[in-house]
N, C-alpha and C positions, 0 to 999 in steps of 0.2 A: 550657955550663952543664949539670952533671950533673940526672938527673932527680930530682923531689923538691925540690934544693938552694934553699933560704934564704937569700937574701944580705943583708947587713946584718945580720942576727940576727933572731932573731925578736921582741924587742919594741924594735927599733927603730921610727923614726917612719914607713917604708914599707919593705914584704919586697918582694922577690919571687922566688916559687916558679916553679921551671921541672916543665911536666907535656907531657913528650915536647916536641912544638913549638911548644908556646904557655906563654905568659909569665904566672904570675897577678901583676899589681902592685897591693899592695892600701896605703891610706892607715890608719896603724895610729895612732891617738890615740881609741881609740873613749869613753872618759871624758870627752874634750873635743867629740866628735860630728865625731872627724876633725877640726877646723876647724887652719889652717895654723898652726903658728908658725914658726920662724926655723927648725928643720931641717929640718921636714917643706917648706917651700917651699922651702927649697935642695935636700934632695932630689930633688925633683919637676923641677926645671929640669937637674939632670945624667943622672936616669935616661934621658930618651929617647935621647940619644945611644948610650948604653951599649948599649941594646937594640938601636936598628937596627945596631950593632957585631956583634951577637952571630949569628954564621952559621946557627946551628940555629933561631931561633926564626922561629916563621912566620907567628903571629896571637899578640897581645896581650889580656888581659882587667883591665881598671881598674874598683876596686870599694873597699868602705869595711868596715873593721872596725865589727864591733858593728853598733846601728841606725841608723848613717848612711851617708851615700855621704860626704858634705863638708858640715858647717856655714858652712866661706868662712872668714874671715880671724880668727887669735885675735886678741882684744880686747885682749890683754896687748902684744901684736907692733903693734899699731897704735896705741896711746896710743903706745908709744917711738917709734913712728915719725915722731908729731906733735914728737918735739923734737928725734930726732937727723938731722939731714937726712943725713948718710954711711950709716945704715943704708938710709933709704929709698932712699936712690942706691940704694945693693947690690939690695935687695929690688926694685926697678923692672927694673934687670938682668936679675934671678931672672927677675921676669915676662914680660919678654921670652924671654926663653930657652923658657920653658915653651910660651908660643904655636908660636915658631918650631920647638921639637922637637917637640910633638905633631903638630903639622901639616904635619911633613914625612917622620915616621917611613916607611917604604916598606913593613911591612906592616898591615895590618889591625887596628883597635884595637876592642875590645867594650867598652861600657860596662854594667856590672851594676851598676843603680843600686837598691841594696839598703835607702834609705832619702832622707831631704830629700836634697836638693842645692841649697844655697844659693850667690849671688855666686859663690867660685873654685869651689866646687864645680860649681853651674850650669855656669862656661864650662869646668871640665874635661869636663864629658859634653858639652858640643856640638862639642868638639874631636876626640870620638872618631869611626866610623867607622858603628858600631850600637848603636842606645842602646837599652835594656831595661830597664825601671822597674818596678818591685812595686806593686803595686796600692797598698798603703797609702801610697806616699812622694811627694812633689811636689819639684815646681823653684820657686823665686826667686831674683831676682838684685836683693836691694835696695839694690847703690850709691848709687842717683841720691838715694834718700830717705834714706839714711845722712848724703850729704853728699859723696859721690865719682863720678867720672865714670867710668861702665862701661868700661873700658877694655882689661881681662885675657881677653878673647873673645869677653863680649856681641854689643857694638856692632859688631865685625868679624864672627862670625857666626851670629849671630839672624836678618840680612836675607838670608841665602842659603838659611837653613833653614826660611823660613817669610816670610810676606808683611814687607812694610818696614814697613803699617802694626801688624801685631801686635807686630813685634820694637820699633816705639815704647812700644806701650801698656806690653806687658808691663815694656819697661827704664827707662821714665820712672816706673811708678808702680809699681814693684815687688813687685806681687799675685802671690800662688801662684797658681803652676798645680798642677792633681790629674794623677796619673798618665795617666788618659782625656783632658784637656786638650792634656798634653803631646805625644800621638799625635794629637790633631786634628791640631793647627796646625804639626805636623811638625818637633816638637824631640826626639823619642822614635819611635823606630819601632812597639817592641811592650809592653803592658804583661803584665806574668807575676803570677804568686799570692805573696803574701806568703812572703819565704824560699826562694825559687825563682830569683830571677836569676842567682848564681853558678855554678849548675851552667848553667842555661839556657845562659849567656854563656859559658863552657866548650866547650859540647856547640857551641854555634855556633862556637867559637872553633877547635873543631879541624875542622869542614865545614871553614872555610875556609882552615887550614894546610894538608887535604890537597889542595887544587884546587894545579893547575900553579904554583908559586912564580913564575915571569918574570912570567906572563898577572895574576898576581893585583896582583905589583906594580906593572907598567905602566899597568893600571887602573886601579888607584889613583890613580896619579899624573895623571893625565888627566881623571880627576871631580876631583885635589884642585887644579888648576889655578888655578882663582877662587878658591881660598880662600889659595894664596901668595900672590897679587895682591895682594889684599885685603889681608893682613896685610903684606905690605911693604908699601902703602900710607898705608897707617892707625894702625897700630903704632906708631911714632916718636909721632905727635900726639898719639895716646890715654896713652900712656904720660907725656907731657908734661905734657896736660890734669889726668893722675890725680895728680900726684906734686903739683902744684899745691893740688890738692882740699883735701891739709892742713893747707893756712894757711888756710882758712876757717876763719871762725868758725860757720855753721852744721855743719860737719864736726865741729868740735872740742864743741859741746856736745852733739851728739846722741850721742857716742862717751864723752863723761861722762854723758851720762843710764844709757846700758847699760852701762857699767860697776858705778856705781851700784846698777843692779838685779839683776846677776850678782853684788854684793856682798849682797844679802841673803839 
């Protein structure tokens, strides 16, 4: 990938810019607060291959247009999804994909969490490698109180990033955390100044393209160990549990209440 180069175009639903050997992949709906629809999550499940494909690149940086990182799922993709069961098949697919590529990519991923990260967004930054969050912005992940079972990376790994009991509290009752929160209890490593993650996670991102490429990947692979387990694991169930979620009827009205209120 030439340096500079744009792929997809630039107001596609995600770019990514190559800057010497590191990849910026950024989630581009900043009008919608990032949150996924149907391309942006199909994107999101073929990009990682593409990238660990790509011989030059040597560290990763995933980040959000405008002031978000990820609002989590559109609202528009998830009413359809409550009646078309074939899209949700596909889209469960997607999300599988997405677990298993992020977390097996073999270099280095930086999260520059430049605003909220909600539900997918949440479990994209704990899928990364080093998370960096701006002072003003927080995590939630409110599946459970939606009406769906965390299933897109939470619940696989909240408990290795942080006690079992917080990764309950936090994914059953779905409370923000603040950016100082998410470095307590070790869903965040560092928090940075407002407007500052991307270069931050940049600047980290090429340290670690220049450290020995083998030594960097191998270590990787070696801390990401428990976390394949884990997703092979758990994956199939949670993905089963979640596709489930939608014949609820608590799912289905809570998902017409915020509809409703995104309507006015």
């Amino acid at each position: 990938m030439a340096e500079g180069l744009t792929t997809r175009g630039a107001d596609a639903e995600l770019t990514v810019e190559a800057r010497g050997p590191v990849r910026i992949v950024t989630l581009n709906r900043p009008a919608a607060l990032n949150a996924a629809n149907e391309p942006l999550h199909g994107e999101l499940a073929r990009i990682w291959p593409e990238l660990d494909d790509d011989p030059e690149a040597r560290a990763i940086v995933l980040t959000g247009a405008g002031r978000a990182f990820s609002g989590g799922g559109d609202l528009s993709l998830l009413e359809r999804m409550t009646a078309d069961t074939t899209l949700r098949a596909a889209i469960m697919v997607e999300a599988a994909d997405i677990v298993r590529g992020m977390t097996s990519v073999r270099v280095p991923i930086v999260a520059a969490v430049n605003g909220p990260a909600v539900g997918l967004g949440c479990s994209l930054a704990s899928m990364c490698d080093v998370v960096l969050v701006e002072e003003q912005a927080f995590f939630a992940d409110p599946h459970v109180a939606l009406g769906l079972v965390a299933a897109d990376g939470g619940a696989i790994l909240w408990p290795l990033l942080t006690s079992l009991l917080r990764a309950k509290e936090y994914l059953l009752l779905g409370d923000r955390l603040s950016a100082e929160d998410a470095v307590r209890i070790g869903i965040a490593n560092r928090v940075v100044p407002t407007g500052t993650s991307l270069d931050a996670a940049v600047a980290l991102a090429e340290r670690l393209a220049a450290l020995p490429p083998q030594s960097v990947r191998e270590t990787k692979a070696l801390l990401n160990d428990a976390v394949r387990r884990m997703v092979e694991s758990i994956l199939p169930r949670a993905l089963e549990t979640e596709t489930a979620s939608f014949d609820e009827p608590a799912f289905r009205a809570n998902l017409d209440r915020m509809l409703r209120k995104a309507a006015r």
